[in-house]
N, C-alpha and C positions, 0 to 999 in steps of 0.2 A: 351576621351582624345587622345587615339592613332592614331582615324580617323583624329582630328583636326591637329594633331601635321607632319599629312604623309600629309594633304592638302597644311599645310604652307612651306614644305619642296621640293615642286614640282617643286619648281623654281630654285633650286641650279642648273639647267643645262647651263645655260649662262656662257660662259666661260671669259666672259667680266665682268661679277658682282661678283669678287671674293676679296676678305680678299687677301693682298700678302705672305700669310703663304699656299693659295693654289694655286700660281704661278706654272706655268709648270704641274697641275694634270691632270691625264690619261684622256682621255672622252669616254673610254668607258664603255657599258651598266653595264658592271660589277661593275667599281670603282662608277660609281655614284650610283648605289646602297648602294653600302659600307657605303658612306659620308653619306648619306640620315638615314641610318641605324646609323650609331654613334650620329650623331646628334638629330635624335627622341629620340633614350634609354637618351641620354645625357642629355638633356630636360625633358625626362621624369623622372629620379630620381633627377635634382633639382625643380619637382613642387614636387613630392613623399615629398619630406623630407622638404620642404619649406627652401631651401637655400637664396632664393633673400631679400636681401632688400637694397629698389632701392636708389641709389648713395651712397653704401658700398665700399669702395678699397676691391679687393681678390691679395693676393700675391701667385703669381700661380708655384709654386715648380718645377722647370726642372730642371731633372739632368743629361738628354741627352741621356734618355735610351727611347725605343719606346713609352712605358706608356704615358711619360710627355711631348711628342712632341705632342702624339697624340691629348692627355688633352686641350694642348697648344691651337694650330690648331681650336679644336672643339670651346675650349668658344671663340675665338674671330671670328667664323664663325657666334655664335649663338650675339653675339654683334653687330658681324658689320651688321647685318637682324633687330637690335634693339629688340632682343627676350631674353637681357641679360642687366638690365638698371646698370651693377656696373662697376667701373675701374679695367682694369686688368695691374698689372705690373709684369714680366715675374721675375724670379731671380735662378741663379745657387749658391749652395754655392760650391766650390770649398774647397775640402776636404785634397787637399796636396798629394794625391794618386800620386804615382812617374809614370810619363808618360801621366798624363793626358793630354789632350791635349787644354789645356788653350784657345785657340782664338779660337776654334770651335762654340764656343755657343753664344760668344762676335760678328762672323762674321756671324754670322745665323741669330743672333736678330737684329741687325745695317741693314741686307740688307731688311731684312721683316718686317721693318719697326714696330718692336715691342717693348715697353717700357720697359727696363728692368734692372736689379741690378747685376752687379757680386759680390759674397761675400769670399775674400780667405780667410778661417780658417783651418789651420794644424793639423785636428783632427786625422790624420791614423795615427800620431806620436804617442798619446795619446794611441789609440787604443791597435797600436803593443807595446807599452810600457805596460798597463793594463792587455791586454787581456792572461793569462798563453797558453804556446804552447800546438795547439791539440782544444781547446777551441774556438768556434765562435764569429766573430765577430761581428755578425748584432746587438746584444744587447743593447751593448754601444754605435756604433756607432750611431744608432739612436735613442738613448737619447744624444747622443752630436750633433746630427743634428737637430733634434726638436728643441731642447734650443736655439741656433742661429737662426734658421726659426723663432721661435717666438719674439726675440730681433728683428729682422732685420722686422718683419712686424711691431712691434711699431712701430720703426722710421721710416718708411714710412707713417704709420698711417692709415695702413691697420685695417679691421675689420676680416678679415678672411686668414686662412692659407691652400691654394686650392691642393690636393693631386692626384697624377695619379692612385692610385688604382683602381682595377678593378673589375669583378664579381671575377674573378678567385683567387685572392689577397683574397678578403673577404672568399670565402670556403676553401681552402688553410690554413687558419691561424685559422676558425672552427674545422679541420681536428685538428691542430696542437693541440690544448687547449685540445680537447678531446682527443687525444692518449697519449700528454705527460703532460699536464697544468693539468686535471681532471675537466676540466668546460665548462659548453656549452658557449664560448663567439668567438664572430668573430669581424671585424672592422666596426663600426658603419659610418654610410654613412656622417653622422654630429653629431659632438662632440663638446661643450666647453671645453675651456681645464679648467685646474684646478683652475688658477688663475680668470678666468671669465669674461676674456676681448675678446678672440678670441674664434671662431668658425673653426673648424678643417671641413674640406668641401671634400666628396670624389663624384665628380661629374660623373665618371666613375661607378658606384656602379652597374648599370643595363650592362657594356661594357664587350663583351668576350674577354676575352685575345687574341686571335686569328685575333680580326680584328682589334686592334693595332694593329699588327705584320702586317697584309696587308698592312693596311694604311700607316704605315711609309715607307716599301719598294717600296712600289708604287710609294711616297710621295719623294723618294728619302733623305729622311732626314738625315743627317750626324746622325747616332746612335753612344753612345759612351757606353760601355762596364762597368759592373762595377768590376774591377780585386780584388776588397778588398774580399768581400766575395764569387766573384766567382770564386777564386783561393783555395776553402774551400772544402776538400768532403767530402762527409757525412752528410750534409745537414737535419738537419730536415724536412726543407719548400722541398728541393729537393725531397726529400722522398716521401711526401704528395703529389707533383706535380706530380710523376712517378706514384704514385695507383691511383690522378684522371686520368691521362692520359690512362692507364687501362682500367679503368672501363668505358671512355667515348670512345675508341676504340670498346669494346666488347658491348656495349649500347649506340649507338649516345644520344646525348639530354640531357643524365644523368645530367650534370653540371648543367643545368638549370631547370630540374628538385628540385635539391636538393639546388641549390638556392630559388625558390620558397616554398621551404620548411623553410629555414630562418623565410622567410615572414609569415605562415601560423603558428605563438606558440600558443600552446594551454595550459596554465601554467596548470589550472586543470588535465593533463594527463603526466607532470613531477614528479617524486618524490621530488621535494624540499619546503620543508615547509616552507622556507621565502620566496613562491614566489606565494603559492594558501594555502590558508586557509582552512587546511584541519579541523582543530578542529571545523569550525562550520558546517559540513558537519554532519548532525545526521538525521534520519527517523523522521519523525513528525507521533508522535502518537495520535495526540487527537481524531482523527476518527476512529482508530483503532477497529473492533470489533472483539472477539476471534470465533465469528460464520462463522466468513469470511474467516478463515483457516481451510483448509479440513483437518480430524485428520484420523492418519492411522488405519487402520483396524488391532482390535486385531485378533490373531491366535492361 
């Protein structure tokens, strides 16, 4: 797959053959590396996980932080190459965050020629009202941003709810279960959600944190900040993110290493018994003969 996927992608050097979300991008050896590079992983965790099915809506979650520009960019690269057969329509919800800056993402998507929804809901009222001082915010607030993402993709009549998460997002929040949750779980690349109409889609799943960050500043993309929670310190996720950052200083590679470790459960070699069937693990004796064990010598 990965040889097919670097052959299709040899062409992205034209700088006339471009999606307008990659207006004005750098040309050189390095950045087209980069795009070449997001685009394969990209591709390659929605055949991984069988995300397509072809003429589905995906309503593609921006909230104007690098992740989701990147996200953005990437599927309508791999669309507009016809390597993506679903409709994408772009959509911010607008959260009431005091300072936000409202026409940023209205005059980004209008010029780039990208389809998309603004949604204002007043959820940081809610938040700061709910959440006791000292006490984080990300909880609630993203169970009151889901709950809208999923209304707001009904009525579009979307079949799926398309997310920016990343490799780094997924190990990050394994880190988190385990030191404070007590459970091996991380964010699954594709989810249906509960009620059984939508598909929760993290198309990023194979992407390093790191080359979002390239790509957008390259990309020059208007980034928009998030002050809700990153006005918080103490951070659990921060936490997490500082011992990978660690450990992947003192060991390049690590992250992805132990990403690929995700991939490779071996449930027979965990302790939890609703998950490998230890009670039918027994020695089969019927061949058994007691001449076939050596007896010790008396003294």
């Amino acid at each position: 797959m990965r040889d097919q996927l670097s052959d299709e992608t040899e062409a992205f050097d034209g700088p006339e053959d471009i999606h307008p979300l990659f207006r004005g991008a750098p040309s050189s050896t390095e950045f087209r590396k980069l795009r070449k590079r997001l685009v394969r992983e990209t591709r390659a965790a929605i055949e991984t996980y069988d995300m397509i099915r072809p003429g589905d809506r995906w309503l593609v979650c921006l909230s104007g932080g690098k992740d989701s520009y990147t996200l953005l960019a990437v599927l309508h690269e791999l669309k507009w190459r016809g390597l993506l057969p679903v409709e994408l329509l772009a959509c911010n919800l607008d959260q009431g965050q005091p300072g936000f800056p409202a026409t940023v993402l209205p005059e980004f998507l209008t010029d780039r020629q990208v389809a998309h929804r603004i949604e204002y809901q007043d959820t940081y009222s809610i938040v700061k009202e709910k959440v006791p001082a000292g006490r984080t915010y990300c909880a609630l607030c993203s169970r009151l941003r889901r709950g809208n993402l999923y209304r707001i993709a009904r009525e579009e009549g979307c079949q799926a709810v398309v997310l920016g998460h990343h490799r780094d997002d997924i190990l990050e929040t394994f880190f988190m279960n385990l030191f404070h949750g007590g459970r091996l779980a991380s964010m699954p690349p594709k989810l249906l959600n509960e009620e059984g109409d939508l598909n929760v889609l993290r198309p990023l799943a194979f992407v390093a944190e790191a080359d979002c960050d390239r790509f957008a500043r390259a990309m020059h993309y208007p980034v928009i900040p998030c002050d809700l929670c990153g006005s918080q310190e103490g951070l659990q996720r921060m936490q997490v993110k500082k011992l990978l950052d660690e450990w992947e200083t003192r060991s390049p590679g690590r992250r992805q290493v132990m990403f690929r470790a995700l991939m490779n459960v071996r449930p027979s070699h965990l302790p939890d018994p609703a998950l490998f069937d230890f009670t039918a693990l027994s020695p089969d004796m019927s061949d058994f003969n007691e001449k076939d064990v050596p007896r010790l010598r008396e003294h």
